[in-house]
C-alpha positions as CSV (number, residue, x, y, z in Angstrom):
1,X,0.0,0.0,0.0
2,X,1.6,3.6,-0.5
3,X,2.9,5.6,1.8
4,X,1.5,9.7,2.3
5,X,3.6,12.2,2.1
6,X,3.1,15.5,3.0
7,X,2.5,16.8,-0.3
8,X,0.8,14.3,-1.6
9,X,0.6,10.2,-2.3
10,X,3.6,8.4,-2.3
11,X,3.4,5.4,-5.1
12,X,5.9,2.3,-6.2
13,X,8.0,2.9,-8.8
14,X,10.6,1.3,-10.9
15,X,13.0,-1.0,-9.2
16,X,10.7,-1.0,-5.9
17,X,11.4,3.1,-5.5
18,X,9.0,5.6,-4.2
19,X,7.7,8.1,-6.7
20,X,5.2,11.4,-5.2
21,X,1.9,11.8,-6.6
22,X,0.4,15.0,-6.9
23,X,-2.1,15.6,-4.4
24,X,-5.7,17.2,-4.9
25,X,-4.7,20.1,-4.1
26,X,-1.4,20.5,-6.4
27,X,-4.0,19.3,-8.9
28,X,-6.2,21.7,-9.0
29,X,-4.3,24.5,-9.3
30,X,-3.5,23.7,-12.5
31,X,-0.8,24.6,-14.9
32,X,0.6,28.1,-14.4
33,X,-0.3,31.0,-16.5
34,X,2.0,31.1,-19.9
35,X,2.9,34.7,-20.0
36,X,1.3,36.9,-22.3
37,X,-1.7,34.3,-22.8
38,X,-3.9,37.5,-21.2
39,X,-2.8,40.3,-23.4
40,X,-3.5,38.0,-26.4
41,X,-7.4,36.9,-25.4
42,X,-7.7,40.7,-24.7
43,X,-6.0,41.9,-27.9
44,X,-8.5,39.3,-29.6
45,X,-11.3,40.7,-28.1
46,X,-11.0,44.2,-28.8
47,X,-10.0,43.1,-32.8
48,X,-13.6,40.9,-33.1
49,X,-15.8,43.3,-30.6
50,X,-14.6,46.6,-33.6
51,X,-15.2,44.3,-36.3
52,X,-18.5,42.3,-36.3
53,X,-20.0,44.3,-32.8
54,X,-20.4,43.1,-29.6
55,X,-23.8,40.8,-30.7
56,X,-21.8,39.1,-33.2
57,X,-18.6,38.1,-30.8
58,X,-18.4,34.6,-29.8
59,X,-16.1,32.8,-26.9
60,X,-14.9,30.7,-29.5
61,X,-13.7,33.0,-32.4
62,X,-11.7,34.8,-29.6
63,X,-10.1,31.9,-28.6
64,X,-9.4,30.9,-32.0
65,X,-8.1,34.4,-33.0
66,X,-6.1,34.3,-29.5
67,X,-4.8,30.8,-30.2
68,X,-6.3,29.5,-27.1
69,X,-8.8,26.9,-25.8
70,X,-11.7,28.5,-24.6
71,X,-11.9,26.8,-21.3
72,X,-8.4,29.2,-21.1
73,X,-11.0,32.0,-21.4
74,X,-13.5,31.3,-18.9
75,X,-11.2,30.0,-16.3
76,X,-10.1,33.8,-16.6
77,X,-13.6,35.5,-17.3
78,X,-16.6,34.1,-16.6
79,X,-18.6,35.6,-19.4
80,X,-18.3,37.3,-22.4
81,X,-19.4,40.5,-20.8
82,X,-16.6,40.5,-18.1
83,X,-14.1,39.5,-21.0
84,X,-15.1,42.8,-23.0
85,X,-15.3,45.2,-19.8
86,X,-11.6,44.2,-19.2
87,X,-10.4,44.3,-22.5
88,X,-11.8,47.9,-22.6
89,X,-10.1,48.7,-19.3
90,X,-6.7,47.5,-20.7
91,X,-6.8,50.0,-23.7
92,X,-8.4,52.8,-22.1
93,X,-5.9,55.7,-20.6
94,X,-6.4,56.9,-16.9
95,X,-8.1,60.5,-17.8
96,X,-5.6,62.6,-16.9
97,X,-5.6,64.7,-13.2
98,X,-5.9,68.2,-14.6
99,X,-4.6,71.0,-12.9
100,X,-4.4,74.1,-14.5
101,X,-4.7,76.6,-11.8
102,X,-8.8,77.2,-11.9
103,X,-11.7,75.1,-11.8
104,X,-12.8,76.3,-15.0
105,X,-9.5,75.5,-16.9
106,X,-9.7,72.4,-15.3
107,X,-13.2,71.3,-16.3
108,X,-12.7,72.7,-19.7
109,X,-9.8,70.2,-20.3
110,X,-11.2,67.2,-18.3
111,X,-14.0,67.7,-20.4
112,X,-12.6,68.2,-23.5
113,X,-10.9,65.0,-23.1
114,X,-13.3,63.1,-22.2
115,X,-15.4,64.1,-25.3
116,X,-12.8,63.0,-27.5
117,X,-12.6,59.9,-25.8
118,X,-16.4,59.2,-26.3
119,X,-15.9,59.8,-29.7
120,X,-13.5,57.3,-30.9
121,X,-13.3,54.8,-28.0
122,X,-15.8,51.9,-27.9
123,X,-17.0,51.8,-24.6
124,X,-20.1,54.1,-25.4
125,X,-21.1,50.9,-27.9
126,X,-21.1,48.1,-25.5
127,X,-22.1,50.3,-22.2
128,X,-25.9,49.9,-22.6
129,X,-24.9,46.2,-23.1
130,X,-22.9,46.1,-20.0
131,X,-25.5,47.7,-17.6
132,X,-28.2,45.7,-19.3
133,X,-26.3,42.4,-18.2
134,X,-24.9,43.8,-15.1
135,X,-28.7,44.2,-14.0
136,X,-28.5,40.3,-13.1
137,X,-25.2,39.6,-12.8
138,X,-23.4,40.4,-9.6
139,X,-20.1,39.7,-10.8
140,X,-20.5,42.0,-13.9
141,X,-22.2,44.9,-11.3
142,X,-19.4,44.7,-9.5
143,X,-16.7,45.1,-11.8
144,X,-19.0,48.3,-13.6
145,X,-18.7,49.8,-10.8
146,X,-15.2,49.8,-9.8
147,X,-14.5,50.5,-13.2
148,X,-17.0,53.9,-12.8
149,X,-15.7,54.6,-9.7
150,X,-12.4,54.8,-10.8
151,X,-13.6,57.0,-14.2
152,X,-15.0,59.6,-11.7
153,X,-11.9,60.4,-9.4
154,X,-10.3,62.9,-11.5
155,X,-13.1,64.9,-12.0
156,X,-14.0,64.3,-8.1
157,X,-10.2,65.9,-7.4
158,X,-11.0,68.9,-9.8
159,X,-14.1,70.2,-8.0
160,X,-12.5,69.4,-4.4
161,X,-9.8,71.8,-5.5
162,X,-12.0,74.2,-6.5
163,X,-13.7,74.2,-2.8
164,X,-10.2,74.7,-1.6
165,X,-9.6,77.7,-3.4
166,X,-12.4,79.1,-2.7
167,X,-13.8,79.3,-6.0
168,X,-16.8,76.9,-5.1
169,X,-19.0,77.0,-2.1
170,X,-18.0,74.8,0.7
171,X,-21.4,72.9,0.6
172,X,-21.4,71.9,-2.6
173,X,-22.5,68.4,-3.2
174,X,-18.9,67.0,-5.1
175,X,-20.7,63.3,-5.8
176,X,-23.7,65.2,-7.3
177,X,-22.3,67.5,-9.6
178,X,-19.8,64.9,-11.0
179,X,-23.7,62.9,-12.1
180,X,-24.7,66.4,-13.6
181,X,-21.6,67.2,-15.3
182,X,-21.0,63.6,-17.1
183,X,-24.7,63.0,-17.2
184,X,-25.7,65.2,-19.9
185,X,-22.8,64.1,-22.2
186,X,-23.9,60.0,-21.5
187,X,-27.2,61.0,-23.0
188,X,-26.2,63.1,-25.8
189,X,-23.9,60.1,-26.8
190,X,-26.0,57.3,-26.6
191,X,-29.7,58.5,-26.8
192,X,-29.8,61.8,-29.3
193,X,-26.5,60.7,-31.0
194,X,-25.4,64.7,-31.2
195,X,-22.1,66.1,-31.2
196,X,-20.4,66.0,-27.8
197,X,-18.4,69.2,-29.0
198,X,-16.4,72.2,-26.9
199,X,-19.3,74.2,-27.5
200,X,-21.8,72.2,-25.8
201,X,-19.2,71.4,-22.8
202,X,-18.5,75.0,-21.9
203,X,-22.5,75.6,-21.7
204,X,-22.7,72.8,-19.6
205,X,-19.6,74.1,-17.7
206,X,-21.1,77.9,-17.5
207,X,-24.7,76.5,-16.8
208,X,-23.4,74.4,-13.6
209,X,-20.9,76.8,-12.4
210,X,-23.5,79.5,-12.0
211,X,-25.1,77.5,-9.2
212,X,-21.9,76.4,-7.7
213,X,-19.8,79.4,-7.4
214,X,-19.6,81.8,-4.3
């Protein structure tokens, strides 16, 4: 009968030796991730999701196109949801901490910026996706709102500032305005399709600041 080991079973071998077994444990962790394995799915995904849209993606062409198995996928990402969210998060920039000296400056370019951005980045064509899913999927919820949160702190930073200089009131409301700010240019984008253009952002930006200033 073989002996146990501490890291696992101990079995007969050749010439009467002792050979270790794997235990269940060393078993399941499987193989170890081949490097650069995740930047290829990702690359993949991005490639299909700007090609055929993200109703025509499959699991399996991305892991064909990455030169993967797709249980390599989903031992990473448990849907194709998740998979797109962080392939979006891997290409997207931090937006940029602006200080410029006023809150004005610094909402102009932060704006600006972010405009561009939701003119030639994808994640305005999968979003309504996203939330849509994310509705029912606790997993998916969670990682759409990390990946908001962390979308807001720059602006968030800009409008503390501005209380410090004393160019905003001390009261104001920072979570709030960041939802009035960024919620006008959301809708524009996805439900009248107009321009998201440095003339409607410095309305917006005179309209709020009226209410916000000392």
């Amino acid at each position: 009968m073989p002996a146990r080991t501490a890291g696992g079973v101990a079995a007969a071998g050749h010439n009467g030796g002792v050979t270790e077994q794997p235990s269940a444990e060393q078993a399941r962790r499987g193989r170890p991730r081949t490097a650069g394995t995740d930047e290829a799915i990702l690359a993949a995904t991005l490639e299909l999701a700007g090609q055929v849209g993200f109703g025509g993606m499959s699991m399996d062409v991305v892991a064909e196109r990455a030169g993967v198995a797709k249980a390599t996928i989903y031992r990473r990402w448990s849907s194709k949801e998740t998979l797109v969210l962080a392939a979006l998060r891997s290409v997207i920039g931090p937006l940029d901490n602006v200080d410029l000296g006023s809150v004005r400056a610094d909402l102009e370019a932060f704006l600006a910026d972010l405009g561009t951005r939701m003119k030639t980045g994808k994640m305005s064509e999968v979003l309504p996706h996203l939330i849509d899913v994310a509705v029912h999927d606790e997993q998916l919820r969670c990682s759409l709102d990390d990946y908001v949160a962390h979308r807001r702190r720059p602006l968030i930073a800009i409008l503390e500032r501005g209380i410090a200089r004393g160019e905003l009131r001390p009261d104001v409301d920072v979570e709030f305005v960041v939802d009035v700010l960024s919620g006008p240019m959301i809708y524009r984008k996805l439900f009248t399709g107009g321009d998201v253009s440095a003339e409607f952002t410095g309305r917006l930006i005179d309209l709020v600041l009226a209410g916000l200033q000392r």
